[in-house]
C-alpha positions as CSV (number, residue, x, y, z in Angstrom):
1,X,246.2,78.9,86.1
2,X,244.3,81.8,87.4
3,X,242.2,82.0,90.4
4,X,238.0,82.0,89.6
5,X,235.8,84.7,89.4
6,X,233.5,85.4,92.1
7,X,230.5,85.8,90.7
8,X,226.9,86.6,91.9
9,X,224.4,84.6,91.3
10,X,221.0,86.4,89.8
11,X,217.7,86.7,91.7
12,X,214.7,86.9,90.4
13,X,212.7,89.3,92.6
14,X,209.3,88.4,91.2
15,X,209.9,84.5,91.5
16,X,211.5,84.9,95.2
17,X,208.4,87.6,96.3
18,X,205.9,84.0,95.3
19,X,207.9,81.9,97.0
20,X,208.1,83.8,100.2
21,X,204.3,84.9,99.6
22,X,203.7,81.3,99.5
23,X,205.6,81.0,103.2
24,X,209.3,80.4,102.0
25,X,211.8,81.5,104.5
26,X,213.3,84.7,103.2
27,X,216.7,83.1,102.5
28,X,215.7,79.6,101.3
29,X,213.2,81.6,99.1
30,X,216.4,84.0,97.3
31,X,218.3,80.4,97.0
32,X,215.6,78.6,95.1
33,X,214.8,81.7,93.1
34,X,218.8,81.7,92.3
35,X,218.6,78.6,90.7
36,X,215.4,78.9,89.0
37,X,212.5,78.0,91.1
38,X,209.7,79.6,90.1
39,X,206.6,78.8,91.8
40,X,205.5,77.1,94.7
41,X,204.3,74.0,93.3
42,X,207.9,73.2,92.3
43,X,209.1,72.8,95.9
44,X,206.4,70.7,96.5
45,X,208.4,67.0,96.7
46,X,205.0,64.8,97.7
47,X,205.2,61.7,95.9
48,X,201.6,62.6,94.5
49,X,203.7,65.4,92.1
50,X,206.0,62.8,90.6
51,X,205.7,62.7,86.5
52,X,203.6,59.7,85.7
53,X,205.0,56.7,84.9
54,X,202.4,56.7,81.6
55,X,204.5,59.4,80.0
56,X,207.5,57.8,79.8
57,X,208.2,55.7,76.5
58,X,208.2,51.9,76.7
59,X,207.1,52.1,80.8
60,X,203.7,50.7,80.1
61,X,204.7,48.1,77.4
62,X,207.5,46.8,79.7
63,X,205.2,46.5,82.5
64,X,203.0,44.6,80.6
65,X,205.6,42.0,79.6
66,X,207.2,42.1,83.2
67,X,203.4,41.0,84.7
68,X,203.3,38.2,81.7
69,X,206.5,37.0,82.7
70,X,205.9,36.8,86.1
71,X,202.9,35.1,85.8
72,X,204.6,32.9,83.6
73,X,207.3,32.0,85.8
74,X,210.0,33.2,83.6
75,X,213.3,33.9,84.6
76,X,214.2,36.9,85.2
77,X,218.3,38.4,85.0
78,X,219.0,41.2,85.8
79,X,222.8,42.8,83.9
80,X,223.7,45.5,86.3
81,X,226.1,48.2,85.7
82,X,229.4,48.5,88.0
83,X,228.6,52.1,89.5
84,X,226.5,53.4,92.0
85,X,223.6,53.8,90.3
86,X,224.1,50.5,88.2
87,X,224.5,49.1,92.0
88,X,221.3,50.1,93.3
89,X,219.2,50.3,89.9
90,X,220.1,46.4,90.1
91,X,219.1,46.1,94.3
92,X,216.1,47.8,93.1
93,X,215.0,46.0,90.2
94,X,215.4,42.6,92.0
95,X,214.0,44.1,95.4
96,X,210.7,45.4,93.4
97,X,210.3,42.5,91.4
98,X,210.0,40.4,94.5
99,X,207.4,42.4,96.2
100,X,205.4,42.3,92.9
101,X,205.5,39.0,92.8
102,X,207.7,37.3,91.1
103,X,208.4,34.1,92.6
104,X,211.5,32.9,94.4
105,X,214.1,31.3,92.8
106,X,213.2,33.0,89.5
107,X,215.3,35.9,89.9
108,X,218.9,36.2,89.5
109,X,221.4,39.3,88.4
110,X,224.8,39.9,87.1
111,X,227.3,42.1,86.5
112,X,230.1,43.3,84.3
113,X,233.9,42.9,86.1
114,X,235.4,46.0,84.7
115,X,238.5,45.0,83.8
116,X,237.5,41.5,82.0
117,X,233.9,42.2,80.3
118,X,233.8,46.1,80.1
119,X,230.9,48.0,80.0
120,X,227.1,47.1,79.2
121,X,225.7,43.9,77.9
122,X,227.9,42.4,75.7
123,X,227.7,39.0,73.6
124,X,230.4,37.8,76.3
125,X,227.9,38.6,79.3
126,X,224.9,36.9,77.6
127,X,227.1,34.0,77.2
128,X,228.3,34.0,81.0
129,X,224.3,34.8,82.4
130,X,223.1,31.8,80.2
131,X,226.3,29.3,81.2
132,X,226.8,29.8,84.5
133,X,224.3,27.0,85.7
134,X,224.0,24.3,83.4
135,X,220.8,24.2,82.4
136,X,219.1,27.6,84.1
137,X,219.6,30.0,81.3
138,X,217.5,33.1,82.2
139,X,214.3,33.8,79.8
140,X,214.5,37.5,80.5
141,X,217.7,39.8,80.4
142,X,216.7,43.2,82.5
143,X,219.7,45.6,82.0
144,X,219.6,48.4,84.4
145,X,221.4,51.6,84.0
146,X,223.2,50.3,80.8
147,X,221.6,48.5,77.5
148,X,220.5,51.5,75.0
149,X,224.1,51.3,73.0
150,X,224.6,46.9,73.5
151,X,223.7,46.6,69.8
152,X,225.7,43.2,69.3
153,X,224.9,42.4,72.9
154,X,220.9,41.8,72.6
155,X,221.3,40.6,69.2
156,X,223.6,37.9,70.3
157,X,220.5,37.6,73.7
158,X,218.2,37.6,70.8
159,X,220.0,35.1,68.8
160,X,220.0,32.6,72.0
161,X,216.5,33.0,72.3
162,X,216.5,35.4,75.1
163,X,213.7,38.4,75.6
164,X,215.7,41.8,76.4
165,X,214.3,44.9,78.6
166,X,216.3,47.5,78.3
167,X,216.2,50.3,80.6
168,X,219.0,53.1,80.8
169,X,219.4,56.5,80.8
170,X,222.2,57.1,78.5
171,X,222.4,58.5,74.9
172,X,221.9,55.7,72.2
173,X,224.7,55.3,69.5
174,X,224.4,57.2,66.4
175,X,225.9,56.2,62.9
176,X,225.8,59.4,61.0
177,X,222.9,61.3,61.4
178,X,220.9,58.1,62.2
179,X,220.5,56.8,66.0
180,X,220.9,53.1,66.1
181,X,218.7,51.3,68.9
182,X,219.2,47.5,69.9
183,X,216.8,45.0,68.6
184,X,215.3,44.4,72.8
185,X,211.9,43.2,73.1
186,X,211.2,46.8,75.2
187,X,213.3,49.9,75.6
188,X,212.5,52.4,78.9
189,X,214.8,55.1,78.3
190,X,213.7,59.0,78.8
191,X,216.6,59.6,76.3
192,X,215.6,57.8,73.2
193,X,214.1,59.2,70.3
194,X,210.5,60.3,70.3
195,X,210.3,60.2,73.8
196,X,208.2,62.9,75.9
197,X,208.9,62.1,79.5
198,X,209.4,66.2,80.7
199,X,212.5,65.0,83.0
200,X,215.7,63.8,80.3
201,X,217.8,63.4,83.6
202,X,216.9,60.3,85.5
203,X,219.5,58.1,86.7
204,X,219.2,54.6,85.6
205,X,218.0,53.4,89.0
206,X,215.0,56.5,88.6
207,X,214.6,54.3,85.3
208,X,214.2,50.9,86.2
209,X,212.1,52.6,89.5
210,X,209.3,54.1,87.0
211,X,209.2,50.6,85.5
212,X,208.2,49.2,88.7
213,X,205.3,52.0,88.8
214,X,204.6,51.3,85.8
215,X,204.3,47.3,86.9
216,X,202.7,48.0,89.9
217,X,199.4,49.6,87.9
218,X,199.0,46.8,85.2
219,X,199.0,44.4,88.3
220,X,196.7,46.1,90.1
221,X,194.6,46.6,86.4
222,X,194.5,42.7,85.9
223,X,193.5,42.4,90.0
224,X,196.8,40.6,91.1
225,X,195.8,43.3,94.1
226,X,194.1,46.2,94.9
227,X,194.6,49.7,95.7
228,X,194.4,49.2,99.4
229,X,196.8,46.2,99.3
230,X,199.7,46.7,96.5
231,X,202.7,46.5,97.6
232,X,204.5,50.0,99.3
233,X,207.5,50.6,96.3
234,X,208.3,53.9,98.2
235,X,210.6,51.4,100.7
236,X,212.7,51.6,97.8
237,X,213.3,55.2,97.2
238,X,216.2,55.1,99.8
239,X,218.2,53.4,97.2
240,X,216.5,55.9,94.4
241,X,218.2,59.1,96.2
242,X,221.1,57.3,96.6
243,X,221.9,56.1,93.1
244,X,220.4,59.6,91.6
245,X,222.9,62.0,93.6
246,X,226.1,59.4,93.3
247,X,225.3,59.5,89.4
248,X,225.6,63.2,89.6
249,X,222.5,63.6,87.1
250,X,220.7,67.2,86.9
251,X,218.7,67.3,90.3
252,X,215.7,68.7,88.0
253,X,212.1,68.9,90.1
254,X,211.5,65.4,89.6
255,X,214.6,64.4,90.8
256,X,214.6,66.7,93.4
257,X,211.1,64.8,94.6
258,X,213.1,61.3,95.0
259,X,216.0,62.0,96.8
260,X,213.7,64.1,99.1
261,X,211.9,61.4,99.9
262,X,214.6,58.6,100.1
263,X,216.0,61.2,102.1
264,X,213.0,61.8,104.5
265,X,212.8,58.0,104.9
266,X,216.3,57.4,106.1
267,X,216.4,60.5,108.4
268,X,213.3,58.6,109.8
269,X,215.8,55.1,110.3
270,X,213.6,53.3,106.9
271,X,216.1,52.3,104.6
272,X,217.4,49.1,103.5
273,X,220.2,47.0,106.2
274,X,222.7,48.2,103.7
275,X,222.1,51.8,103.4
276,X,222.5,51.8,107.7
277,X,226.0,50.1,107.3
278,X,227.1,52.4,105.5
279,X,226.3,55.2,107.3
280,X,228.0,53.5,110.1
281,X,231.1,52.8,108.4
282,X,231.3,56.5,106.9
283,X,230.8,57.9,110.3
284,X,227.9,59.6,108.8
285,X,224.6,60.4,111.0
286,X,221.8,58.9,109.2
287,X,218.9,60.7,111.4
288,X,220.6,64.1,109.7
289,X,221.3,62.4,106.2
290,X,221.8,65.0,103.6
291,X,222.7,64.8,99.7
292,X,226.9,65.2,100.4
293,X,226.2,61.3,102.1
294,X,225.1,60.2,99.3
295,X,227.6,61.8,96.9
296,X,230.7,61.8,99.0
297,X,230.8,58.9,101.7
298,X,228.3,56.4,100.8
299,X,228.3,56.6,96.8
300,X,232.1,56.0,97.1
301,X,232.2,53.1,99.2
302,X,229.7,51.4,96.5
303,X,232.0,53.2,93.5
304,X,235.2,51.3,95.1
305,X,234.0,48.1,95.0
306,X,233.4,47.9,90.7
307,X,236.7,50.3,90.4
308,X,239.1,48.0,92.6
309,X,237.2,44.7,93.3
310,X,233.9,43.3,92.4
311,X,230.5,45.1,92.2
312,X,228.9,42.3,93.5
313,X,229.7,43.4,97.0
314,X,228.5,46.5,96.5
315,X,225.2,45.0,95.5
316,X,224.6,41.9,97.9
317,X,225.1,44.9,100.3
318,X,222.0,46.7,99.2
319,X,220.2,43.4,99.1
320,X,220.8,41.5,102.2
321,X,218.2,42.3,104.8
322,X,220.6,40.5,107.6
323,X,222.2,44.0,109.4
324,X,225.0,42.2,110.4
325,X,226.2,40.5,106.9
326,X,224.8,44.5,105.9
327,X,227.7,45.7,108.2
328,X,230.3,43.1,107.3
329,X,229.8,43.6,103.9
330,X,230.2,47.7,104.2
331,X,233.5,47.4,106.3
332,X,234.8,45.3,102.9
333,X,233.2,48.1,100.9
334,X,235.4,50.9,103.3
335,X,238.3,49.4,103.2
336,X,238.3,48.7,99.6
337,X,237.6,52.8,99.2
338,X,240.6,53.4,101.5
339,X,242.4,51.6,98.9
340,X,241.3,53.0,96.1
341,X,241.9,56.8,97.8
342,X,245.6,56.0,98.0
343,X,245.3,54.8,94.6
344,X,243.8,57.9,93.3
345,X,246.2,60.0,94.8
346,X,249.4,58.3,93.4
347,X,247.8,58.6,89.9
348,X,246.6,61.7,90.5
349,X,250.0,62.9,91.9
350,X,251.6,61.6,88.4
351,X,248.6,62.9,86.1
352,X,249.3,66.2,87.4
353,X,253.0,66.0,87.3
354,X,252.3,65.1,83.4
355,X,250.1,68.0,82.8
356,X,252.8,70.1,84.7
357,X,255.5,68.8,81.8
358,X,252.4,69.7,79.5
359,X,252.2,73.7,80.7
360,X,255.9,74.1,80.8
361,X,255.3,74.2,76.8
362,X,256.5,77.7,76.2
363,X,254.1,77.5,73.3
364,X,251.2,77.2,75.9
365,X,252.0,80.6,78.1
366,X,251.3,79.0,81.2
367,X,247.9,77.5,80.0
368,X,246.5,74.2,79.9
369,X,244.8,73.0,76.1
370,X,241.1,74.0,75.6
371,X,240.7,69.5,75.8
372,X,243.2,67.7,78.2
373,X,244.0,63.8,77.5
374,X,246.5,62.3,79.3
375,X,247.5,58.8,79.5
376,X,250.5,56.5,81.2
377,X,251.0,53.1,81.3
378,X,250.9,53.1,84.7
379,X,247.5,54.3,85.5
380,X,245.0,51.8,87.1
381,X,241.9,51.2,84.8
382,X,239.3,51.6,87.3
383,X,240.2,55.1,88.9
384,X,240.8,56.9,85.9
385,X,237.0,58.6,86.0
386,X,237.8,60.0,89.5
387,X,241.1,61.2,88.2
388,X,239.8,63.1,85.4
389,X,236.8,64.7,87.5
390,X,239.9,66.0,90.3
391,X,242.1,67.4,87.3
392,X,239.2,69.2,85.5
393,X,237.6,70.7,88.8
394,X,241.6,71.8,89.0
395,X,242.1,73.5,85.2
396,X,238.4,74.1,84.1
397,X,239.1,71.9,80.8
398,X,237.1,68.7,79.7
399,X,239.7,66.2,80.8
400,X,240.3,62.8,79.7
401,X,242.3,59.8,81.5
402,X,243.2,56.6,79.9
403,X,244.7,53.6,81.6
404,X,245.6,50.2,79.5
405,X,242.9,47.5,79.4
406,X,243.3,43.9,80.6
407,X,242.7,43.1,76.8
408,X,245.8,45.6,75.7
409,X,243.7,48.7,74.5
410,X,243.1,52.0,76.1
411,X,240.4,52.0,78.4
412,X,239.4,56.6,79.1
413,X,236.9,57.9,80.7
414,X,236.1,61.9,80.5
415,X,234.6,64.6,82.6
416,X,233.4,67.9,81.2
417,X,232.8,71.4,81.9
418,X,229.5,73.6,81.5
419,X,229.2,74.2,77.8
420,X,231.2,71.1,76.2
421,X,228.8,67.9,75.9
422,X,231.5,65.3,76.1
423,X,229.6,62.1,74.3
424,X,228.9,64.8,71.2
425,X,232.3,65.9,70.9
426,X,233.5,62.4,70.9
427,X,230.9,61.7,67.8
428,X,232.5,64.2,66.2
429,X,235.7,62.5,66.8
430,X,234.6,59.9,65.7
431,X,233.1,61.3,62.5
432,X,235.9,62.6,61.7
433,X,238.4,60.0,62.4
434,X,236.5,56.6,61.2
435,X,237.9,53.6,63.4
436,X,240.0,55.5,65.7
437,X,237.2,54.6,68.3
438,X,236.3,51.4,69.1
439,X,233.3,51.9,71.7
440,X,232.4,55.5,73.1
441,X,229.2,56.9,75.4
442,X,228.2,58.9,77.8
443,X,226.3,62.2,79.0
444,X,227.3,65.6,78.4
445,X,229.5,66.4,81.2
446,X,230.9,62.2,81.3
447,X,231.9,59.9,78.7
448,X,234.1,57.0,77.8
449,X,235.7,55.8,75.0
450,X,238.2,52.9,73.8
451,X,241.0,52.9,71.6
452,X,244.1,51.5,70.2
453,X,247.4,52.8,72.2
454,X,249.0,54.1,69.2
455,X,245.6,55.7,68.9
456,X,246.2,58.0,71.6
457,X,248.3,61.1,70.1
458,X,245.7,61.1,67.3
459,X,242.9,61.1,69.9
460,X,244.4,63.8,71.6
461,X,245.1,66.3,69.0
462,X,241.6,65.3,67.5
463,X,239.5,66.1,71.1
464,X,241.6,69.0,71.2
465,X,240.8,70.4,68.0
466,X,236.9,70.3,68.6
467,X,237.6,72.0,72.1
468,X,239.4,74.5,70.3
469,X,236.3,75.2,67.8
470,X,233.3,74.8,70.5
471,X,235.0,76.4,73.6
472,X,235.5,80.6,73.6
473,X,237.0,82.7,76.5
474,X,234.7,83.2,78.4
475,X,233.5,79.4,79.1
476,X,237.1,78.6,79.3
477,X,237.0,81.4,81.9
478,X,236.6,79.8,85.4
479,X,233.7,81.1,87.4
480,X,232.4,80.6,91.1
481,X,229.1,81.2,91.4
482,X,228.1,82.4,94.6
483,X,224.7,83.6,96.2
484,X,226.2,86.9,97.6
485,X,226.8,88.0,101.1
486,X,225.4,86.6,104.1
487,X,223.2,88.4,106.9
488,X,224.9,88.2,110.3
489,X,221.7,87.0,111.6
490,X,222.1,83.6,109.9
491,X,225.1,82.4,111.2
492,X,223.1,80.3,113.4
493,X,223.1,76.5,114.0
494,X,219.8,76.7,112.8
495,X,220.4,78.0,109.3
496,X,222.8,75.6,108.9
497,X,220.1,72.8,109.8
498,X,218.1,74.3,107.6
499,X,220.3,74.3,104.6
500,X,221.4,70.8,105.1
501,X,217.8,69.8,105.2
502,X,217.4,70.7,101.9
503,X,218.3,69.0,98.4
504,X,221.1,70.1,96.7
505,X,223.0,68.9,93.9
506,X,224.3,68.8,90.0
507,X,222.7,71.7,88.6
508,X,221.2,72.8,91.7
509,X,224.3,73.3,93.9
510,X,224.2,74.2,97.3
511,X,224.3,77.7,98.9
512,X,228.1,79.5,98.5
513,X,228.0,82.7,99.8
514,X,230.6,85.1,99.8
515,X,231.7,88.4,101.6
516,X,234.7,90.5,102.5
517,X,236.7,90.1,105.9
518,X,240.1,90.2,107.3
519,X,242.4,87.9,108.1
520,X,243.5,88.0,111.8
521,X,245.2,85.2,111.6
522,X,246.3,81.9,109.4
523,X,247.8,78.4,110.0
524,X,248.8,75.1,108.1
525,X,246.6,71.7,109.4
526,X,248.1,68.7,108.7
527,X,250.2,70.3,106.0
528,X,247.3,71.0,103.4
529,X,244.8,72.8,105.2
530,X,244.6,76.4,105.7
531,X,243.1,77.1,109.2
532,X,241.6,81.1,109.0
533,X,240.6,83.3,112.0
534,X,238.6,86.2,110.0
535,X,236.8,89.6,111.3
536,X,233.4,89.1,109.2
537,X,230.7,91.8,110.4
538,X,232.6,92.6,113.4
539,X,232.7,89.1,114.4
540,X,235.3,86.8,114.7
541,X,234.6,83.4,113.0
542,X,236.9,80.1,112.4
543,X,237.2,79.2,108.3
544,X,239.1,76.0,106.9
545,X,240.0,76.1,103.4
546,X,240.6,72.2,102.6
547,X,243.3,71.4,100.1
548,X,245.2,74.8,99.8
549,X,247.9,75.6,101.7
550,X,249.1,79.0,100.2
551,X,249.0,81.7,102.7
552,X,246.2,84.8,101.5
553,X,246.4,88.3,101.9
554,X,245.2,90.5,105.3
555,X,241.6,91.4,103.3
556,X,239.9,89.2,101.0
557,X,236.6,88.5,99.7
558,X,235.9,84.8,100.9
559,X,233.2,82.4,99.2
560,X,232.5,79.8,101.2
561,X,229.6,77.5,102.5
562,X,228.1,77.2,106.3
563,X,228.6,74.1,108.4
564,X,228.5,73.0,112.0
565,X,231.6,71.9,114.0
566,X,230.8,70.1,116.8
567,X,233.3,69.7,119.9
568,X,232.7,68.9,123.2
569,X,228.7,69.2,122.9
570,X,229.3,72.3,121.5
571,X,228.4,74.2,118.1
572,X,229.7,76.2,116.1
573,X,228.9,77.6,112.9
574,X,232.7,77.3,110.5
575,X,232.9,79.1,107.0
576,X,233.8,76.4,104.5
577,X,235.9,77.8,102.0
578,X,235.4,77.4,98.4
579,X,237.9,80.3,96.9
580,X,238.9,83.9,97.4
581,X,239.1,87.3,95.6
């Protein structure tokens, strides 16, 4: 597999002349233009320049039951999804409900195991919410992050007697050209038909947040309280960054305006007892939060706990406002991920060594399929997503893994690269092959799907085949896009600061510049690392390149990003590396 292109990225000179006319530092002003800021006003992340929750479908009807409900006294469940974002869409939901109002002892959530109940509201998770206490089956089913595609799930809610709100962000199931939507009493989803709202990519927790807007304003519009004394839903939007980066959803303007300010809260030590403890337990810094906690040691701990365990940790984590059960509950939460990373990397050791036997094909010349499935009845069910994302940042293909299900079929899940939409190719599969999926859904760049075992060859050759038709060259081509080289005269501490300060994320990816220096010297660290001494501009500066341990040549054009090592009080700025030319 061949090394990426180091390509740069393209600047729009008008759009970065506004934003530094407008003030912009020079170099955060070519960044933004980079990735297709325009003007001013889109930088602007004030919670006053948040879309309105009146423009997004079913906001403003679901509010209007919520505040009858409440009112009411109705029992309220929330279904929860057993990610991240279904994690703290759910600590969100039940938070916000309690500050507006709803009373205590009316409130209750549950959610999915994995392994048993699968994923969304099924008619087996109705059944559960209304049966676990004699006698106290909810009125209201809430699903968060999950709901649009649980057809026989709120019919069976339905059937019971139960109202359904649904709110979710995915893609709702299609039957030909026809999209079929569940029978709920409201539906909040940016993604379904007929829907304005201007931002497609909010995470489910982004969802079920605008409904609490939304909830807020018919309360105050029925005088539950005023203006002056409604209650402050921005304490929230700690858990709102944190679900939106962890669910690796677009980082569009709106988006970019809640993390920012979940961001800004915890840098200012606001955040829920549960967000602290796990900055704690990460070793993270949460005065200098940034969007990597989020995606990389707090969104994991959370991830680990519906992959390996129970997603109920990770959720009476982001609920209990007791710091210490906060901090227990996290150090379950870390060990659990320690488990789950020597997990990954036994699977991940055998996936490769099967997509090695794979490219050995003569018939493949060294190259991996334009679709990669791989399956082995070895592989545990609830680390199969992180597997596929590691082997598709490896080969640039869309890449499933599939692991055996508690109930004997195979359970896959699917990451994609720019330029294949996952969730439509598997409708074509699906077209195409009539039964040979059992579920499927998902997002463009991640999907899952269910199928039979003996399924799986079929599967393959059938994901392959659309892979083959949709995928040319050059997107099969694997590019690294950088922002170009680097003044000297930023390799300071406090450009570094200034970059972390910053959002950054899916689809607007931090800074990776690149330039050419020479290699004075080179050394393995703990066997996998590649420790670089480089002549860049005259100067001598320390780079790592994590996870490579090939040796490089005397002269090379480096991309890499900027990051301060600290040691003995002391700073540094260190060139991250990212790949070479």
């Amino acid at each position: 597999m061949n090394a990426p292109a180091i390509t740069r990225r393209d600047v729009p000179p008008r759009s970065a002349w506004a934003l530094e006319q407008a003030g912009v530092h020079p170099l955060l002003a070519r960044l933004f233009a980079a990735r297709g800021v325009r003007t001013p006003d889109e930088l602007d992340d004030g919670l006053a320049r948040l879309l309105p929750p009146s423009e997004l479908t079913g906001a403003q009807a679901a509010a209007r039951f919520l505040a009858d409900a409440i009112a009411a006294r109705k029992r309220l469940c929330v279904v929860a999804d057993y990610d991240c974002d279904g994690a703290t869409a759910c600590a969100v939901a039940l938070r916000g409900l309690a500050l507006l109002g709803a009373a205590p002892g009316t409130l209750s959530h549950i959610v999915p195991d994995r392994a048993v109940h699968g994923y969304g509201l099924t008619p087996a998770i109705v059944d559960l919410a209304c049966d676990a206490v004699p006698g106290d089956c909810p009125d209201v089913l809430i699903t968060v992050d999950n709901g649009i595609a649980s057809l026989a799930g709120v019919a069976h809610a339905r059937a019971r007697g139960l109202d359904v709100v649904v709110t979710d962000h995915h893609l709702p199931a299609r039957e030909g050209d026809a999209t079929l939507l569940p029978d709920a009493t409201v539906i909040v989803n940016p993604n379904q038909p007929a829907c304005g709202f201007a931002s497609k990519n909010l995470a489910g927790v982004g969802v079920v947040f605008y409904v609490l807007l939304a909830l807020r304003s018919e309360l105050r519009e029925r005088g539950v309280f005023s203006a002056e004394q409604q209650p402050r839903l921005d304490s929230l939007l700690d858990l709102v960054a944190l679900g939106t980066v962890a669910d690796v959803v677009r980082l569009d303007a709106n988006n970019r305006r809640l993390v920012a300010q979940g961001l800004r809260r915890i840098r200012a030590g606001r955040m829920q007892p549960g967000v602290a403890a796990l900055f704690t337990v990460a070793g993270r810094d949460a005065s200098r939060a940034c969007g990597f906690d989020f995606g990389f040691a707090l969104g994991p701990r959370i991830n680990a706990a519906g992959r390996l365990s129970d997603m109920s940790l990770g959720i009476e984590c982001l609920l209990t406002d007791d710091p210490e059960r906060a901090l227990a509950l996290a150090q379950q939460l870390d060990a659990i991920n320690r488990e789950r990373r020597e997990l990954e990397a036994g699977m991940r050791e055998q996936a490769e060594g099967l997509l090695a036997d794979l490219l050995a094909d003569a018939a493949l010349a060294g190259d991996p399929p334009a679709a990669l499935s791989i399956y082995d009845s070895g592989f545990h069910e609830g680390v199969v997503g992180i597997v596929a994302s590691r082997l598709k940042d490896r080969v640039h293909r869309p890449t499933f893994i599939f692991a055996r299900g508690q109930d004997g079929l195979l359970k896959g899940s699917g990451r994609s690269i720019t330029g294949f939409h996952l969730r439509d190719a598997l409708d074509l599969v699906s077209k195409r092959h009539p039964g040979l999926l059992k579920r499927f859904g998902g997002h463009a760049m991640a999907a899952g799907a269910t199928l039979e075992e003996a399924d799986f060859p079929v599967f393959r050759q059938a994901l392959q085949q659309v892979a083959c038709e949709w995928l040319d060259a050059p997107t099969l081509s694997r590019i690294l896009l950088t922002d170009g080289p680097l003044g000297i005269e930023y390799f300071t501490p406090e450009t570094v600061r200034a970059l972390d300060a910053q959002v950054w994320g899916q689809a607007f990816e931090p800074p990776v510049f690149s330039d050419e220096v020479e290699v004075i010297s080179q050394r393995l660290v703990g066997e996998k690392h590649l420790k670089l001494s480089v002549r860049h501009a005259g100067t001598v500066r320390d780079a790592i390149w994590f996870g490579h341990a090939e040796p490089v040549a005397d002269r090379v054009t480096l991309a890499y990003q900027l990051r301060l090592d600290e040691y003995n009080g002391k700073q540094r700025v260190q060139m991250i590396v990212e790949g070479l030319a």
